[in-house]
mmCIF file of the N, C-alpha and C atoms, coordinates in Angstrom:
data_MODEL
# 
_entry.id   MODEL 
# 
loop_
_atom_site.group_PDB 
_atom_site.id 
_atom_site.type_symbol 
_atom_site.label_atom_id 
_atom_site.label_alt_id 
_atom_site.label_comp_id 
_atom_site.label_asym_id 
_atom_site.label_entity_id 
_atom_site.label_seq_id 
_atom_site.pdbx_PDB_ins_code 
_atom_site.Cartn_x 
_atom_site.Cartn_y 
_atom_site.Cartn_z 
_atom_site.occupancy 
_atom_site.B_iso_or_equiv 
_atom_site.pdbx_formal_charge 
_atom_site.auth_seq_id 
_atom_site.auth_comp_id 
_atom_site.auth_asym_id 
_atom_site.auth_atom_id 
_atom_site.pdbx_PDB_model_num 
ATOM 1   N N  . UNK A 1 1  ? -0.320  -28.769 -2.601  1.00 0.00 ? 1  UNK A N  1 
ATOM 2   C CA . UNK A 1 1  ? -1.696  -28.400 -2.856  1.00 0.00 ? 1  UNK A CA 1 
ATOM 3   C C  . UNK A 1 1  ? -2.550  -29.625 -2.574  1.00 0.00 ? 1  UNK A C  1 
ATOM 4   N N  . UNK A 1 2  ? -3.373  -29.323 -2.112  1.00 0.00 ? 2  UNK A N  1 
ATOM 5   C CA . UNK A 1 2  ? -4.456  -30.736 -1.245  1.00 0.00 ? 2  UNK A CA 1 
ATOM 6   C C  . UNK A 1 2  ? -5.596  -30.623 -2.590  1.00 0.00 ? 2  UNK A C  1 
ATOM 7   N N  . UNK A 1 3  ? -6.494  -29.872 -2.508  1.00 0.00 ? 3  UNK A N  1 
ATOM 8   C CA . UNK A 1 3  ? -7.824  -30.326 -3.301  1.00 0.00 ? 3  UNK A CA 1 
ATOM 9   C C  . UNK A 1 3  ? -7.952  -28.985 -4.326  1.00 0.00 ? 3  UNK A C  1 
ATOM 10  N N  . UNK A 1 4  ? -7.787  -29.121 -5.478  1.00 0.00 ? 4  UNK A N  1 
ATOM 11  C CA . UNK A 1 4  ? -8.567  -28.454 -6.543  1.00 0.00 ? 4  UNK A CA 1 
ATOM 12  C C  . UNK A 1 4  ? -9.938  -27.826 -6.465  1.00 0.00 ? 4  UNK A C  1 
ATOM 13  N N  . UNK A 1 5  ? -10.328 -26.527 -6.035  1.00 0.00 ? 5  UNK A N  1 
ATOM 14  C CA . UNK A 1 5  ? -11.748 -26.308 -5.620  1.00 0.00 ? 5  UNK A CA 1 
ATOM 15  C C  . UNK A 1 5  ? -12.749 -26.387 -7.065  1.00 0.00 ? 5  UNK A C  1 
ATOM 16  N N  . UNK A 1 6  ? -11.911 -25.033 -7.623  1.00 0.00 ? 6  UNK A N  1 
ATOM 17  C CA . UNK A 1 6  ? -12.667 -24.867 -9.268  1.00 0.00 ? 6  UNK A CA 1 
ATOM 18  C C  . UNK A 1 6  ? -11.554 -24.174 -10.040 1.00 0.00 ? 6  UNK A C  1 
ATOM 19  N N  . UNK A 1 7  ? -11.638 -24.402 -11.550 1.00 0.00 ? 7  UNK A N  1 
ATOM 20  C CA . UNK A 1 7  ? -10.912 -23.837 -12.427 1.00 0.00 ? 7  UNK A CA 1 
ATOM 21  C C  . UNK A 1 7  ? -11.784 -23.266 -13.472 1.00 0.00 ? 7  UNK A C  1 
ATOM 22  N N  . UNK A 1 8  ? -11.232 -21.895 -14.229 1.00 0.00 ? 8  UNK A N  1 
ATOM 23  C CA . UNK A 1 8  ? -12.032 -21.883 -15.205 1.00 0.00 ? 8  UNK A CA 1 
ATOM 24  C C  . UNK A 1 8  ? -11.186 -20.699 -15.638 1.00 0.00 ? 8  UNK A C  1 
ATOM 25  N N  . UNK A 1 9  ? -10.949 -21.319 -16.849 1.00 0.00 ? 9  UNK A N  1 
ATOM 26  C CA . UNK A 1 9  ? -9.821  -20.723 -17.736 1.00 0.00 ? 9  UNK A CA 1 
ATOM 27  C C  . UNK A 1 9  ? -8.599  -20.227 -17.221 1.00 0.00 ? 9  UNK A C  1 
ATOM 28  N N  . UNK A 1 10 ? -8.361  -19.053 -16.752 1.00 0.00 ? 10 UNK A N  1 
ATOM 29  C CA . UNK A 1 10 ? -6.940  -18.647 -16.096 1.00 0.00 ? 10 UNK A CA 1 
ATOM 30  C C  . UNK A 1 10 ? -7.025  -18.393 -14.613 1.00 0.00 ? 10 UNK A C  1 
ATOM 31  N N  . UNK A 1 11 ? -8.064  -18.530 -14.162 1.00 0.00 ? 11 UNK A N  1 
ATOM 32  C CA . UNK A 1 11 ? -8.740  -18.762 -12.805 1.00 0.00 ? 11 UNK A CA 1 
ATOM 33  C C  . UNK A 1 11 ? -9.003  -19.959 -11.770 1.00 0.00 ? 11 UNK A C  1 
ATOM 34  N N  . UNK A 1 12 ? -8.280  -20.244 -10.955 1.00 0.00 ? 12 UNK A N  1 
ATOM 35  C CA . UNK A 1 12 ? -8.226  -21.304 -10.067 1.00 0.00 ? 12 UNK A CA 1 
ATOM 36  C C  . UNK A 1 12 ? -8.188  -20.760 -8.999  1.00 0.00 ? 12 UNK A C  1 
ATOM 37  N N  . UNK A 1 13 ? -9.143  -21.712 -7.779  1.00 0.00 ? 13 UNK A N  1 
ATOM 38  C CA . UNK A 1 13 ? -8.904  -21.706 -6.174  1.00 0.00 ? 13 UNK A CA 1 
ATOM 39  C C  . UNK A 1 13 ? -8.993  -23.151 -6.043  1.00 0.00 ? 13 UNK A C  1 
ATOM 40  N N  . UNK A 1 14 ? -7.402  -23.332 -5.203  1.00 0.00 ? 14 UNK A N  1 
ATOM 41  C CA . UNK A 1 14 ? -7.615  -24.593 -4.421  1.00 0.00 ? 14 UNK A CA 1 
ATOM 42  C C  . UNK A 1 14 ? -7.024  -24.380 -3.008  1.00 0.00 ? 14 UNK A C  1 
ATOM 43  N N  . UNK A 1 15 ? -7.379  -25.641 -2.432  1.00 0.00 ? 15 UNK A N  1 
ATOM 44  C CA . UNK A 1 15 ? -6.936  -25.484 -0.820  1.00 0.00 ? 15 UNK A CA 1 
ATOM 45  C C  . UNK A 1 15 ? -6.151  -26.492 -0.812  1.00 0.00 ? 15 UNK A C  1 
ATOM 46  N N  . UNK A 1 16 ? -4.938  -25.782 0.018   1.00 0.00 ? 16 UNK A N  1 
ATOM 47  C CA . UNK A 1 16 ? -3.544  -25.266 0.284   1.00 0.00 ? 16 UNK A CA 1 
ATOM 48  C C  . UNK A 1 16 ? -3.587  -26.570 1.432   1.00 0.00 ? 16 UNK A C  1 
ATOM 49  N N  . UNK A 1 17 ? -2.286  -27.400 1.724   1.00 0.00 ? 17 UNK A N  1 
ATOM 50  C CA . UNK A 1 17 ? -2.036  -28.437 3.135   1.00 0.00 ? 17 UNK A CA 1 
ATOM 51  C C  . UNK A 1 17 ? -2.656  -27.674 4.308   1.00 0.00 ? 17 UNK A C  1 
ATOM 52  N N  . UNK A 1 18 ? -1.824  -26.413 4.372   1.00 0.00 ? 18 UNK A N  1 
ATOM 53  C CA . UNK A 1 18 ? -2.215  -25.067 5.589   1.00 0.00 ? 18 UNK A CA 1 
ATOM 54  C C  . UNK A 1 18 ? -3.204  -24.612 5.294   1.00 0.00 ? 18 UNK A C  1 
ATOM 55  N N  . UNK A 1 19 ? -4.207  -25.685 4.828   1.00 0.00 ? 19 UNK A N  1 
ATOM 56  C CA . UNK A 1 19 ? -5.631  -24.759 4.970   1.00 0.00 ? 19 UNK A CA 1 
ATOM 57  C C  . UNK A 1 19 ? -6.020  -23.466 4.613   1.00 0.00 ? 19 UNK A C  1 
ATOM 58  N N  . UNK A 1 20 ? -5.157  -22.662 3.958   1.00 0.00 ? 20 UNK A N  1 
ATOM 59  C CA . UNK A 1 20 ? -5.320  -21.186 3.615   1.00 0.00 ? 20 UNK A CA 1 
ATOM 60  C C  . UNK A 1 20 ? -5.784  -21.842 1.682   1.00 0.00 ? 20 UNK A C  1 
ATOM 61  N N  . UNK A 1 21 ? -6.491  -20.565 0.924   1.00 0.00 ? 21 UNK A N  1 
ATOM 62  C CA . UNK A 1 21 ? -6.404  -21.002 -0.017  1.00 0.00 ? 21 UNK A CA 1 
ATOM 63  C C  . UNK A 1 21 ? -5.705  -20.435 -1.621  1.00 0.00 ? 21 UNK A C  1 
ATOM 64  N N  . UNK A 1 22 ? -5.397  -20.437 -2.164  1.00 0.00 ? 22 UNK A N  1 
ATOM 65  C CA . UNK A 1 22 ? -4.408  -20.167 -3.325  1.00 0.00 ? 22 UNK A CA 1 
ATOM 66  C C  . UNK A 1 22 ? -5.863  -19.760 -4.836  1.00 0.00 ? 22 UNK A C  1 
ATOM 67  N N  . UNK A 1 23 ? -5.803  -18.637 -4.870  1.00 0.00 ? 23 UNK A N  1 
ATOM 68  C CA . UNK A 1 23 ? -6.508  -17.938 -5.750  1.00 0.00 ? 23 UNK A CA 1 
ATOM 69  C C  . UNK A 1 23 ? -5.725  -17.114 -6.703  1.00 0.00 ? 23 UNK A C  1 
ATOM 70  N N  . UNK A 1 24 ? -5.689  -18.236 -7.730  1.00 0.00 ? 24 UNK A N  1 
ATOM 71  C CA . UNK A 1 24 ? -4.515  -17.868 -8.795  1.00 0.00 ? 24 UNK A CA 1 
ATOM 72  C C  . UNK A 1 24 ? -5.413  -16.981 -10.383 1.00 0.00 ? 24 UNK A C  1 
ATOM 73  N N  . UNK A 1 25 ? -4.529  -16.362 -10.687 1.00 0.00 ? 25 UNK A N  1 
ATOM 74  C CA . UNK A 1 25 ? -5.304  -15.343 -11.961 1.00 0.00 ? 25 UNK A CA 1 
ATOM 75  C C  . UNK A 1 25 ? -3.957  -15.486 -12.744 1.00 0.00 ? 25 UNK A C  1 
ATOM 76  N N  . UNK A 1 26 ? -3.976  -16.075 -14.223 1.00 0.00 ? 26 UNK A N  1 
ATOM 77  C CA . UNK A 1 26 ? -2.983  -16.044 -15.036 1.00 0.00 ? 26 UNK A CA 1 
ATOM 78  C C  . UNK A 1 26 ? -1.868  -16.404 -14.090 1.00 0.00 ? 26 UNK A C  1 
ATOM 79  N N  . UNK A 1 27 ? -0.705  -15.103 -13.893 1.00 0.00 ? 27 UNK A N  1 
ATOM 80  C CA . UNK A 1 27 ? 0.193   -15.600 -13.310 1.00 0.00 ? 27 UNK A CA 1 
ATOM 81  C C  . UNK A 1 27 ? 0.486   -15.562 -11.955 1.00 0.00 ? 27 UNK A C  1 
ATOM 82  N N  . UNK A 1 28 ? -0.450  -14.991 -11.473 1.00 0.00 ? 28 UNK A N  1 
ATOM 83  C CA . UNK A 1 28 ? -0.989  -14.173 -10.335 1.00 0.00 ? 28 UNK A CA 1 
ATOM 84  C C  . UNK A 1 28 ? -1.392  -14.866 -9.022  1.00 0.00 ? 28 UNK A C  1 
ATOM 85  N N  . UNK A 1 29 ? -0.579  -15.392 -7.654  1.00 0.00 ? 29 UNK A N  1 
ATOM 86  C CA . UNK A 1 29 ? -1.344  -16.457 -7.439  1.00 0.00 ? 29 UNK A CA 1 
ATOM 87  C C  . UNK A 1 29 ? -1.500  -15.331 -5.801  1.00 0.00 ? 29 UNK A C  1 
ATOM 88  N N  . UNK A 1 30 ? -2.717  -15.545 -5.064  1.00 0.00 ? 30 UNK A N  1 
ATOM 89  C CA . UNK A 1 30 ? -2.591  -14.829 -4.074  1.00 0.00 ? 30 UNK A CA 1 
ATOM 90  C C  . UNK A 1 30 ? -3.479  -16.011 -2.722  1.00 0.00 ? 30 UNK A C  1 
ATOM 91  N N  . UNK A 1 31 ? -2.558  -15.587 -1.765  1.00 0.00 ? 31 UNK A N  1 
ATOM 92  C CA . UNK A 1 31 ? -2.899  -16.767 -0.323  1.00 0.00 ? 31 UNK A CA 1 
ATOM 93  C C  . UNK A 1 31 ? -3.665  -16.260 0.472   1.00 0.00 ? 31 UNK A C  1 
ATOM 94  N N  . UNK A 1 32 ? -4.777  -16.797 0.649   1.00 0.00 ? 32 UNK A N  1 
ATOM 95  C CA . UNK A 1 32 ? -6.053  -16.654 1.511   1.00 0.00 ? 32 UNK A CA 1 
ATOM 96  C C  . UNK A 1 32 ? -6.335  -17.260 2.528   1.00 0.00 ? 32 UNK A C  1 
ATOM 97  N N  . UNK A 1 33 ? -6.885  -16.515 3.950   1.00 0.00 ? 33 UNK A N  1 
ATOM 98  C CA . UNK A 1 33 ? -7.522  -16.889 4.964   1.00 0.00 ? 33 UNK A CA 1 
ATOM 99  C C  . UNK A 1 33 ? -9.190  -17.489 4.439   1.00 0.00 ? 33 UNK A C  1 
ATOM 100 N N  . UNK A 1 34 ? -9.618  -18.206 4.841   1.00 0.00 ? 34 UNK A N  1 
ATOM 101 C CA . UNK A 1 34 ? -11.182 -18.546 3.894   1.00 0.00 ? 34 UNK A CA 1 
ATOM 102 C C  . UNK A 1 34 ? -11.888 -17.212 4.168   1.00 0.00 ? 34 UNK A C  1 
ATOM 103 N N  . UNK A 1 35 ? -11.939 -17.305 5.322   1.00 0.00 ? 35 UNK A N  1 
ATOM 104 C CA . UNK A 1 35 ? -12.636 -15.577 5.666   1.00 0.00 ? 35 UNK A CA 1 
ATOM 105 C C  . UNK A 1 35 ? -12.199 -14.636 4.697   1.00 0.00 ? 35 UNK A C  1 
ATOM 106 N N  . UNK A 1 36 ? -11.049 -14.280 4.446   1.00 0.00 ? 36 UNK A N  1 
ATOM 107 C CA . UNK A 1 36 ? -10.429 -13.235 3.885   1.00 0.00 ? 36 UNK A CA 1 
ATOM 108 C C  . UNK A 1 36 ? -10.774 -13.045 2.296   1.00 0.00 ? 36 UNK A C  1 
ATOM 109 N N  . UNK A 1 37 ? -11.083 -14.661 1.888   1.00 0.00 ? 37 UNK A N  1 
ATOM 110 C CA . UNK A 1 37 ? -11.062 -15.188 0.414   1.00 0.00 ? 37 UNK A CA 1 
ATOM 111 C C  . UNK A 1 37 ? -12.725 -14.621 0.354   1.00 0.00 ? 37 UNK A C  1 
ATOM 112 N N  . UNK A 1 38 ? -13.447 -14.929 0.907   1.00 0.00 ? 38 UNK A N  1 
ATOM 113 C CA . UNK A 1 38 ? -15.032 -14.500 1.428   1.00 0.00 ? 38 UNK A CA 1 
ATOM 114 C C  . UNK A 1 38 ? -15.427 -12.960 0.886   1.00 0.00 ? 38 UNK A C  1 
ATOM 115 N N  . UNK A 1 39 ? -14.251 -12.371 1.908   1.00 0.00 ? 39 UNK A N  1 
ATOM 116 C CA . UNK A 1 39 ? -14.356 -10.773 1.663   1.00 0.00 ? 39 UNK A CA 1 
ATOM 117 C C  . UNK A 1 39 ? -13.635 -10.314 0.877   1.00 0.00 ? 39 UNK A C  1 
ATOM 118 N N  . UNK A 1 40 ? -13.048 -10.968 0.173   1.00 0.00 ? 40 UNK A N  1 
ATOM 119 C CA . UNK A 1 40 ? -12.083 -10.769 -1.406  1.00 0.00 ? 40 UNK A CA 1 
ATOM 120 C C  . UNK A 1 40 ? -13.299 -10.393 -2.622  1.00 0.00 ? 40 UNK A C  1 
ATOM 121 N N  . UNK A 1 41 ? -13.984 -12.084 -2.355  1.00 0.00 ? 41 UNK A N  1 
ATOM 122 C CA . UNK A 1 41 ? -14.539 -11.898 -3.517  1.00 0.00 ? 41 UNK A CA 1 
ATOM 123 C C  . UNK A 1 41 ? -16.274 -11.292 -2.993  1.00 0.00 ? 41 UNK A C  1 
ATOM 124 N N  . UNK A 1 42 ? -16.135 -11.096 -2.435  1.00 0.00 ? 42 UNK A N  1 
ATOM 125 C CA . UNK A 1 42 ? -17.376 -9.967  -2.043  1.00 0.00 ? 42 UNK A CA 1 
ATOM 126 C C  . UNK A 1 42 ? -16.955 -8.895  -3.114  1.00 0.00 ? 42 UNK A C  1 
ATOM 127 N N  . UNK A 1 43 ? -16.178 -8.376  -2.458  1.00 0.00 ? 43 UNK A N  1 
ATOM 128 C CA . UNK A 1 43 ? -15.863 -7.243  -2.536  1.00 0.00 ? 43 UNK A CA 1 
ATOM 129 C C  . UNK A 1 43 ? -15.542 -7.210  -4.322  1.00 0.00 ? 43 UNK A C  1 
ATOM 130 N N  . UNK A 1 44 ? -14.754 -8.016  -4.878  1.00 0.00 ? 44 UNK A N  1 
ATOM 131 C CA . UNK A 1 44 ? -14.781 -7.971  -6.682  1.00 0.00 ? 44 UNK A CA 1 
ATOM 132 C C  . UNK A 1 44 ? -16.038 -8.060  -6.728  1.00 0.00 ? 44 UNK A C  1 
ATOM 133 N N  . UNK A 1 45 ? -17.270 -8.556  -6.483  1.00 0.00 ? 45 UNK A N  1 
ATOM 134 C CA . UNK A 1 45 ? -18.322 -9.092  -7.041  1.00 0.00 ? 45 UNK A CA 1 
ATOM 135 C C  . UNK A 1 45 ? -19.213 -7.516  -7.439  1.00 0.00 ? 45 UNK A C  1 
ATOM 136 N N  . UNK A 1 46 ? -18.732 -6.646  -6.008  1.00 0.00 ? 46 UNK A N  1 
ATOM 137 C CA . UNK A 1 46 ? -19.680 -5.393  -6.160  1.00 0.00 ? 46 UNK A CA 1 
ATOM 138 C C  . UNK A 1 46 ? -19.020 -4.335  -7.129  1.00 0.00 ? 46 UNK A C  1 
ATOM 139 N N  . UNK A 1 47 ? -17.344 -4.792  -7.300  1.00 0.00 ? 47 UNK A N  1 
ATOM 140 C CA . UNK A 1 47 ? -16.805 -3.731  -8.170  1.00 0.00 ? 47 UNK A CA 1 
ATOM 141 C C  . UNK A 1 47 ? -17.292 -3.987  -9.722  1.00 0.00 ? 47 UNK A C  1 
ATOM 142 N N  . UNK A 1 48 ? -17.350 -5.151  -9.961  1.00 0.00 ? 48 UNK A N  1 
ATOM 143 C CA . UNK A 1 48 ? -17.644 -5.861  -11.148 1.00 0.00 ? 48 UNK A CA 1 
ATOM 144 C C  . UNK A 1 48 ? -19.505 -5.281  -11.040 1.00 0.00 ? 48 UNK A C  1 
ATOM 145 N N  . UNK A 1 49 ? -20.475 -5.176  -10.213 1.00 0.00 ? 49 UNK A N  1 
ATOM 146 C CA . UNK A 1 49 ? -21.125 -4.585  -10.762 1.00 0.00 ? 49 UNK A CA 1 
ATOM 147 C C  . UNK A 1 49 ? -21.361 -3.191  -10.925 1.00 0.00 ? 49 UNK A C  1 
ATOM 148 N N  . UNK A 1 50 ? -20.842 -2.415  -10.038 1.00 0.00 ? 50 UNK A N  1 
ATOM 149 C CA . UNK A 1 50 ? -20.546 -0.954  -10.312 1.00 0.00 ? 50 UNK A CA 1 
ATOM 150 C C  . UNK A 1 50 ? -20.345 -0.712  -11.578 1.00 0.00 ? 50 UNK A C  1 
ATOM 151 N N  . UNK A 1 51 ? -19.064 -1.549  -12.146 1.00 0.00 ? 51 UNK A N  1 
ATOM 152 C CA . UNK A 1 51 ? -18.252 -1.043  -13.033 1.00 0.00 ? 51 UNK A CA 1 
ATOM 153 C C  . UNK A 1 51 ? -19.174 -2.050  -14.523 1.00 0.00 ? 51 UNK A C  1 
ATOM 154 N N  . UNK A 1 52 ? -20.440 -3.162  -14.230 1.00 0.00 ? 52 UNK A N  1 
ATOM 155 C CA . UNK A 1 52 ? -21.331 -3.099  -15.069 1.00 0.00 ? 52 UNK A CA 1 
ATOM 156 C C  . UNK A 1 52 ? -22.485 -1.883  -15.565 1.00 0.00 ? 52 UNK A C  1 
ATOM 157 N N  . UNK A 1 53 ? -23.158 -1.510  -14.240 1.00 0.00 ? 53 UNK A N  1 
ATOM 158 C CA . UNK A 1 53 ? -23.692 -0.486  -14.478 1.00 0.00 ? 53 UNK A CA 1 
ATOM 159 C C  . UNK A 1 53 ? -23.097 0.692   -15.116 1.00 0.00 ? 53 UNK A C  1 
ATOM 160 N N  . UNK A 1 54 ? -21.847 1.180   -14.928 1.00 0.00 ? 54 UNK A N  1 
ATOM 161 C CA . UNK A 1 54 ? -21.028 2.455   -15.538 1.00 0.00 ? 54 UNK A CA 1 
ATOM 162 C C  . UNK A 1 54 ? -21.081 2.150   -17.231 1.00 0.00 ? 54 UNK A C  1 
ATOM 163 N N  . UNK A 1 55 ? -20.827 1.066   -17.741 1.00 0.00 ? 55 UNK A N  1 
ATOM 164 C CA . UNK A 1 55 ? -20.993 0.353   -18.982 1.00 0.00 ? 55 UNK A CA 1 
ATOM 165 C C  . UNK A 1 55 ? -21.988 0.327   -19.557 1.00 0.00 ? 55 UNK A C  1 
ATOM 166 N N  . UNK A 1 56 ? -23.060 0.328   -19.059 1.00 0.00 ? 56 UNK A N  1 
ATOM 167 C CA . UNK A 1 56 ? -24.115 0.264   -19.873 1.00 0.00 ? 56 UNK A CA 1 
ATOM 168 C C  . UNK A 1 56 ? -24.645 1.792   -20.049 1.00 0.00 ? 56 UNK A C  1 
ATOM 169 N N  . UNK A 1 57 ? -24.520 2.634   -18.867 1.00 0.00 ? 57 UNK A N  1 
ATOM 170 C CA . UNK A 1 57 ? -24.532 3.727   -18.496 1.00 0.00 ? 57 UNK A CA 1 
ATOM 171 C C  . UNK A 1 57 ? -24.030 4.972   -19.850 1.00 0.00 ? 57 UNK A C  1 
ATOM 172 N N  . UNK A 1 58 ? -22.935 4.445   -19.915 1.00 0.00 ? 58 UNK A N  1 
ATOM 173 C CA . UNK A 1 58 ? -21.428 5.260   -20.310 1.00 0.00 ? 58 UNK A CA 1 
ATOM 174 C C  . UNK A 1 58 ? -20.548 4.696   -21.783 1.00 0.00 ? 58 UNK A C  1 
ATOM 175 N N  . UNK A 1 59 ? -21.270 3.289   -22.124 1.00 0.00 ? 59 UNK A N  1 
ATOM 176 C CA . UNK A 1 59 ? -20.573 2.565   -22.655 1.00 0.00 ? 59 UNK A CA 1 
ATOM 177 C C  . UNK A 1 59 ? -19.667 2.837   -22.552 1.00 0.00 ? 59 UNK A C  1 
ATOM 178 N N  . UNK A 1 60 ? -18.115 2.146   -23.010 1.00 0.00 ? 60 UNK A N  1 
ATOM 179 C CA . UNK A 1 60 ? -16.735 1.710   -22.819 1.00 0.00 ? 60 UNK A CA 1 
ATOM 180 C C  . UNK A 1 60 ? -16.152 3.538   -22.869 1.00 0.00 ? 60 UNK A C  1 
ATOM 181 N N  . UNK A 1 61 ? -15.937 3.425   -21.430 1.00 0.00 ? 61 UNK A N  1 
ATOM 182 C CA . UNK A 1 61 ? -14.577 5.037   -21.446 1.00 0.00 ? 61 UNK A CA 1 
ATOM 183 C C  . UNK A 1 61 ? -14.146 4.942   -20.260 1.00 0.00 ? 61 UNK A C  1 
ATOM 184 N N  . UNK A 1 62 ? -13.189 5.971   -19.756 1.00 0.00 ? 62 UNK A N  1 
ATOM 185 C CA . UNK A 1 62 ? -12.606 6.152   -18.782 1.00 0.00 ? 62 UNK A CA 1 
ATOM 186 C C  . UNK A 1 62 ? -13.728 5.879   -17.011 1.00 0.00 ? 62 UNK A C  1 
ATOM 187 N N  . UNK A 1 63 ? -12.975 5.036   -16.809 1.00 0.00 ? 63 UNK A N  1 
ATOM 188 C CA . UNK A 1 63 ? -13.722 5.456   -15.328 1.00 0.00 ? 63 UNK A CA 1 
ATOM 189 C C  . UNK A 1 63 ? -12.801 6.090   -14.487 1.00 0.00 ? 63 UNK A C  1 
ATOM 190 N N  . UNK A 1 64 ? -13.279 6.783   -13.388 1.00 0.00 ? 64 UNK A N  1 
ATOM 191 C CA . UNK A 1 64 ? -12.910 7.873   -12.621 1.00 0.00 ? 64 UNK A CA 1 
ATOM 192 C C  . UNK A 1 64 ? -12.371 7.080   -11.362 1.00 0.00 ? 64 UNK A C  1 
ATOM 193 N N  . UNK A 1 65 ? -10.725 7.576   -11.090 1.00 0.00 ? 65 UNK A N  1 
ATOM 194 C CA . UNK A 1 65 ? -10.055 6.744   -10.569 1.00 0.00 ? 65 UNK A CA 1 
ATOM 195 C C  . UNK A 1 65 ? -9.617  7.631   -9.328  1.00 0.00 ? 65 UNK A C  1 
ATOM 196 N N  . UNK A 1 66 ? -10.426 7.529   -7.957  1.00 0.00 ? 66 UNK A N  1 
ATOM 197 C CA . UNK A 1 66 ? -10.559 8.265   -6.844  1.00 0.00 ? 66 UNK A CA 1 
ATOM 198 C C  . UNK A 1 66 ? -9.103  7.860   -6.193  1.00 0.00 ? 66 UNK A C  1 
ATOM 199 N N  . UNK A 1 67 ? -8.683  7.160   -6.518  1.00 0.00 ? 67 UNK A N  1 
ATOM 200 C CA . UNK A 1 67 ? -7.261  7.316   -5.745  1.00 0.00 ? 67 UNK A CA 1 
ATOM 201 C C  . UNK A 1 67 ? -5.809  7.460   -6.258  1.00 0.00 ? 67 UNK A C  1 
ATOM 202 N N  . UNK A 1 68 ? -6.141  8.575   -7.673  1.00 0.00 ? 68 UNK A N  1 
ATOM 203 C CA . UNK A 1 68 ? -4.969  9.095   -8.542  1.00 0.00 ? 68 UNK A CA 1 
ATOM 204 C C  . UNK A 1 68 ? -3.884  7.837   -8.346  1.00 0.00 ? 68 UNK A C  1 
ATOM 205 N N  . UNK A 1 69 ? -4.200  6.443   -9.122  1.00 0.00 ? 69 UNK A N  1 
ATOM 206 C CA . UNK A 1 69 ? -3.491  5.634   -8.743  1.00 0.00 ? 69 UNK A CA 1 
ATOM 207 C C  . UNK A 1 69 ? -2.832  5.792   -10.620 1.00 0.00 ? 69 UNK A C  1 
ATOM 208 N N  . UNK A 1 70 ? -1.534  5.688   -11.013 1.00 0.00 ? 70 UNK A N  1 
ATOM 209 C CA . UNK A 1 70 ? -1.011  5.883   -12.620 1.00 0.00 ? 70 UNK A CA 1 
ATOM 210 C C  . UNK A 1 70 ? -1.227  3.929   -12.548 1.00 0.00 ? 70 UNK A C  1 
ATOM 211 N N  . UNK A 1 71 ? -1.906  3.512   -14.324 1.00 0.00 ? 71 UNK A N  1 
ATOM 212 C CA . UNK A 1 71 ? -1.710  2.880   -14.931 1.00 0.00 ? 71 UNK A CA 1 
ATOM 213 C C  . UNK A 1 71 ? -0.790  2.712   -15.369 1.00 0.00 ? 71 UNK A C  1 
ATOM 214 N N  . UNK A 1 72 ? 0.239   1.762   -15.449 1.00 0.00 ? 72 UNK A N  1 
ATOM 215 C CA . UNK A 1 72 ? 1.580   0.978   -15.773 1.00 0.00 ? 72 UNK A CA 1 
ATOM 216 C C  . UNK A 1 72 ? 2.776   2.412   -15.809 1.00 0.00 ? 72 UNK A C  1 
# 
């Protein structure tokens, strides 16, 4: 691991010798193109507000899970 980007609490990105970068969650660590890391967290940023608005909306219940995916 070359440089520590940011940490914050169980959340870390740093960049990797190979230039790709390592976006770790608890135990969770996943390897990124920077581009890819870009459109990663795009993409959480808009689910995280969807799924704010549904909350305030709806307060705390089921959200509607379009791709019949089973929880654990």
């Amino acid at each position: 691991m070359r440089d520590s980007v940011h940490q914050q609490g169980r959340t870390s990105l740093a960049v990797c010798d190979c230039g790709k970068l390592h976006f770790r969650y608890g135990m969770f660590t996943i390897h990124f193109a920077p581009d890819e890391f870009a459109a990663f967290a795009r993409d959480v940023c808009g689910l995280a507000a969807v799924f704010s608005r549904h909350l305030n909306r709806n307060g705390v219940s089921r959200v509607v899970d379009h791709d019949q995916t089973t929880c654990h």
